[in-house]
Each structure stands twice: as C-alpha cells, then as structure tokens.
N, C-alpha and C positions, 0 to 999 in steps of 0.2 A: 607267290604268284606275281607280286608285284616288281618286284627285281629277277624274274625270269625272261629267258627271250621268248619270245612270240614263236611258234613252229606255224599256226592258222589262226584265223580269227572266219569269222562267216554270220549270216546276218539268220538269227534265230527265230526272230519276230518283227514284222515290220507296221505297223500304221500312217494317219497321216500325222501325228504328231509324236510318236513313239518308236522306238527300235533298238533293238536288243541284240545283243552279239554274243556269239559262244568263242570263244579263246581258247587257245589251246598252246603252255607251251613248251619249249625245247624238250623241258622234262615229261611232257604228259601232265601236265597239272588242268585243267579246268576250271573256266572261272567263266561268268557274265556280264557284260558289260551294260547295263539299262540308258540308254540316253533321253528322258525324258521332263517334261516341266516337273515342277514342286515333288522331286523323288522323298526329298527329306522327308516324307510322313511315311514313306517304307521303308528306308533307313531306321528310325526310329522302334517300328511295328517291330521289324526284323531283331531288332538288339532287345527288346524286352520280351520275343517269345523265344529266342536262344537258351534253351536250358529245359525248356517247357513243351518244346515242339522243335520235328526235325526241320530244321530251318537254314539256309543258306547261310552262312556268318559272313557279315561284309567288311571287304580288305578295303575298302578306301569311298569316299563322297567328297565330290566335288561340285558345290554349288553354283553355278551360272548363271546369265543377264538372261533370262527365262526358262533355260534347260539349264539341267541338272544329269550330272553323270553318278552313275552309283553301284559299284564294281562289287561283285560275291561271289563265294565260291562257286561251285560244281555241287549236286548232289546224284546219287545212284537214282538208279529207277529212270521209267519212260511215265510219261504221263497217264492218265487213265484213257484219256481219249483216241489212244493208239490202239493199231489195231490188233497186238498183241494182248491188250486186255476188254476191248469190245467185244475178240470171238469168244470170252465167257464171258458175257450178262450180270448170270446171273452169279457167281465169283465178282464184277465189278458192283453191283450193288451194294453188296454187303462191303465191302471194302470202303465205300464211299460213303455209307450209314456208321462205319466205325470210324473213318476219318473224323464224319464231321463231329461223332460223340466225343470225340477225343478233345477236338478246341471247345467242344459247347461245355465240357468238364472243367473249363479253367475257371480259376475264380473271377469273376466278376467286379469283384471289390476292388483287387487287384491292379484291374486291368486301368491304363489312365486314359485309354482312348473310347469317346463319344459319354454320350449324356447315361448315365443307368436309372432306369426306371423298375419298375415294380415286373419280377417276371426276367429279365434282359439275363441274355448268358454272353459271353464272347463269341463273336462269330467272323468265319472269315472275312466274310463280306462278297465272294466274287466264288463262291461254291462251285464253279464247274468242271468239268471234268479235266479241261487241261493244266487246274492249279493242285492238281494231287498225283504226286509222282508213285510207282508202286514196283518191287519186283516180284519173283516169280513166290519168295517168300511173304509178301505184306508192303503195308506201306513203307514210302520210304522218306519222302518229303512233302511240303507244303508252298506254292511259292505262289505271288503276286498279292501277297498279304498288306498292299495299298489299303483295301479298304477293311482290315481289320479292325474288330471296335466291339462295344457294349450295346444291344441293338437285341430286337425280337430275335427267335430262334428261326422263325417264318424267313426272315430274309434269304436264309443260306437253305431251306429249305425248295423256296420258288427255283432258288439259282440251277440247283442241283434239281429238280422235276423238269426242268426246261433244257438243262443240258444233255439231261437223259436223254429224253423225246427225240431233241438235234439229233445225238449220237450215236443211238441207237433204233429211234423208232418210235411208235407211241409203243404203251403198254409197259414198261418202267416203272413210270412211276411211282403205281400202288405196290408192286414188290420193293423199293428200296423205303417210300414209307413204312410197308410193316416191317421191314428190317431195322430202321430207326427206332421200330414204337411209336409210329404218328397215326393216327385215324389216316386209311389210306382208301376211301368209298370214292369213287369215278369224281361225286363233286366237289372232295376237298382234293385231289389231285390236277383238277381244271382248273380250278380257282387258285392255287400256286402256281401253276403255268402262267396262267395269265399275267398272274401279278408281277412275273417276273418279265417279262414284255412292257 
C-alpha cells in the first residue's frame, strides 16, 4: 500500500484532536491513515495482538512534535453500529458477547499492557460498538485498540451496555449480559451504564 498510487483518500472519522482517513489505491488496496497525538501505544497494542486477534497489521508510524501518524491496513466487515447489523439486535448481541469473550480469553500474563491484579483478563478498553467490525458470516475485526490492556472485565463490560442503550435503545443490555454469562438483573445493567458515563 505504501508504494501504491493513491486512486481516493476521504476523512473516516473526524474529532477535535483526531482524524482518520480511509485510502484507497490505484490498485483497490485499503488502508487507514490515524493522525493523532501519542498513537505509539496503538501501534504497539496492534503488533502484539497480531496473531491473536483479527487486527489491522500496520504498514508504517511516524512519530511527530505532538501528532503522530499511524498507517494499517483495511479490514472486511462494517462495524456493528451500522445499520446492517442494528436491524438484528438480537444477532448483534451475541456477536458482541463473543467478541468480547474472545479478547477476555487472552492470557493475561501475557499481555505487557497496564497493571495485572487479582481477577484482570485483557480487555479492549473502548468496547463499543463501532470498534467491532462483523460480516454477514461473524466477526471480522477489532480496531481502536488504544486502550487495550490488563484491567477488570467490568470496564469493556459498562462500554458495551452503554453502547448498546446509544444504539439501539434501552433494553440490551440484560440480553447481551446473559449472553456473555454476567448476572444481567435491571440493577447490575444500570450500574454498568452508569459507570461507563
């Protein structure tokens, strides 16, 4: 991708300190372009969950005088938050309870980012719906794995009842709890909302 010509580029995701570009080129190749401060901790995330989870493989980082560029590939699938898989619910639940079974499976020991305590699995960090890509077969990728690390299972937990709720609605979140296996009663599904607020 990197020695290909450019055919488009166009701006994927925008904030006020971030922005993201989708590429596209001469060949059809796909790739992303992230322009933001201290990416190196996603860089990083990215090349030690490569093997372990479907993950972007990144072609190039370029550190800069406070932004940072940090170019990956392309992967399949549309996010979950689209509305190819909102209009089945209850299909994206489950998809998203096996998602996150899947990073909360990784070792721990393993893993060199954040503190490990008694209890801690790997977790994404940022659990919501537009960081899990899916096609009509299953998942397909994981991305914005920034805040990837060793950390309660709760955190990716709140992330994902809170995105629900956004993106669907209330009433979620106790279906993708017991699809996880978490106690899913009205007050532990409030209480990860909240906490994720």
């Amino acid at each position: 991708m990197i020695s290909e010509p450019l055919r488009s580029s166009e701006v994927a995701y925008a904030d006020e300190d971030r922005t993201t570009l989708r590429l596209v080129s001469r060949l059809g190749t796909i790739a992303y372009l992230k322009v933001a401060p201290d990416m190196g901790g996603e860089r990083d995330r990215l090349a030690w969950a490569a093997g372990k989870l479907p993950v972007a493989e990144v072609l190039g980082f370029h550190p800069g005088d406070g932004v940072d560029w940090l170019l990956m590939s392309g992967l399949s699938g549309e996010p979950l938050s689209n509305p190819e898989h909102t209009a089945q619910p209850e299909r994206l639940v489950n998809r998203l309870a096996d998602a996150l079974h899947r990073v909360h499976a990784l070792d721990p020991h393993g893993c060199p980012f954040g503190d490990l305590s008694h209890g801690d699995v790997v977790i994404h960090g940022d659990a919501c719906l537009p960081n899990f890509l899916a096609t009509d077969d299953g998942l397909a990728g994981y991305i914005d794995l920034g805040g990837l690390r060793r950390a309660s299972v709760e955190i990716d937990l709140a992330a994902a009842v809170w995105s629900l709720q956004y993106n669907l609605g209330p009433g979620w979140g106790a279906p993708f709890l017991a699809a996880y296996g978490w106690p899913n009663d009205e007050e532990t599904v409030e209480a990860l909302r909240q906490s994720y607020e």
